[in-house]
N, C-alpha and C positions, 0 to 999 in steps of 0.2 A: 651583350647578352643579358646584365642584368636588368637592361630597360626595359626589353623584352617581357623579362617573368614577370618585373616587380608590380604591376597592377591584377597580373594572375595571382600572386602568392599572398597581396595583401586581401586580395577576396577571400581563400580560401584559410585565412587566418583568421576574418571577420566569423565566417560560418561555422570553424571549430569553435570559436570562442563562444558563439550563441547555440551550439550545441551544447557545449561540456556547463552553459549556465543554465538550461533547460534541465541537464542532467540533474546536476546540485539541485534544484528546487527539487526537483521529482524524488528524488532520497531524502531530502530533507521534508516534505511534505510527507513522506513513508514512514519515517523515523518515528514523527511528530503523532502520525495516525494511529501507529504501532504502542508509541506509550502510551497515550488515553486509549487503546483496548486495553491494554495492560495493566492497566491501573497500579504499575508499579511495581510490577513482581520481579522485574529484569532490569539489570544493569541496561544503561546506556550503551556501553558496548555490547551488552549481546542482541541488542536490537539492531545494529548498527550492522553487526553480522548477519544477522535475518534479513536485513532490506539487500544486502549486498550478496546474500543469495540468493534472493527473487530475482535481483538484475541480470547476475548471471546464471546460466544454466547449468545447474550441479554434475558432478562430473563421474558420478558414478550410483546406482539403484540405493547402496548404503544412504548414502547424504540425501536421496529425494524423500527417502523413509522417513530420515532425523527430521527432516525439515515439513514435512506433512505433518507428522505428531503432532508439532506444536502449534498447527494451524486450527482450532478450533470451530471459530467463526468463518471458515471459506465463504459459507456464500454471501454476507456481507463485504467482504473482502475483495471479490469479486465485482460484487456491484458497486464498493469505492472504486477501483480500476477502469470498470467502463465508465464511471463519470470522468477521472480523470481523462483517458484516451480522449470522451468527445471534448472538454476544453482544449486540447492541442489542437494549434488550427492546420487545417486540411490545405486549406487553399496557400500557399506561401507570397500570394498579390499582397495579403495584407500585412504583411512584413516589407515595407519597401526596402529597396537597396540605401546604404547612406548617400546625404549628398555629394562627395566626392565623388563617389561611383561613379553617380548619375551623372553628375559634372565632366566625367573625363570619357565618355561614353559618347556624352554629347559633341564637344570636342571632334574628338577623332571621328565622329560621324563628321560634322563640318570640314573640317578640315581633307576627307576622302572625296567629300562633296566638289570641292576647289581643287583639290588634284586628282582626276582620275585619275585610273589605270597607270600605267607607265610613266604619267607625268610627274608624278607623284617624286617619281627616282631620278629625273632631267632635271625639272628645276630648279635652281639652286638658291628661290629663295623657300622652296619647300622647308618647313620647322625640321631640325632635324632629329628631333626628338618621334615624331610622328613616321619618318623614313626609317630610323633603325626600329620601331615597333612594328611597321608592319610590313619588312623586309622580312619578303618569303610566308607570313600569315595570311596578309588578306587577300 
């Protein structure tokens, strides 16, 4: 079974990891925007609350109040936002997969290629690494 997952979970570990690092830039890019407007008036932590309530959506009309007050400059603020949105890229081609990925992708295409169908689970020099993968998948 864990042969099975483990090329599933190590993708899906790669993509959390390149999300939650996109995240970090994008707070830290807000942080960083938020104290040259500020020119200082506010703790680093209170700015640090400010970005992390724009990330999340406040949870009650009170907290959108608090948090509007101190927005002075919106539509600047705004128009940093839609710069940033279009630098995130759209297309995900240009992000390729690692080469491992690609490597073990390829692979198991080859290798599906050489044992079709059912021959796949007969032959007994079939890799057996490749028979408990895609026992019941492909």
């Amino acid at each position: 079974m864990l042969v099975l997952t483990f090329p599933l979970l190590c993708i899906q570990v790669w993509l959390y990891q390149r999300h939650r690092k996109a995240h970090q830039e994008r707070t830290a890019t807000q942080i960083s925007n938020l104290a040259q407007t500020r020119a200082g008036k506010y703790s680093k932590s209170t700015l640090v609350r400010q970005v992390s309530d724009r990330l999340s959506p406040a949870t009650n009309s009170s907290t959108r109040k608090q948090s509007s007050g101190h927005n002075t400059d919106n539509e600047q603020q705004q128009q940093q936002q839609q710069q940033r949105d279009q630098d995130i890229p759209q297309d995900h081609a240009e992000q390729p997969l690692p080469d491992w990925i690609r490597n073990y992708v390829a692979w198991h295409k080859s290798m599906r290629e050489k044992y079709p169908g059912r021959k796949l689970f007969e032959d007994p020099e079939a890799p057996k690494l490749i028979v408990r993968t895609c026992l019941g998948l492909c």
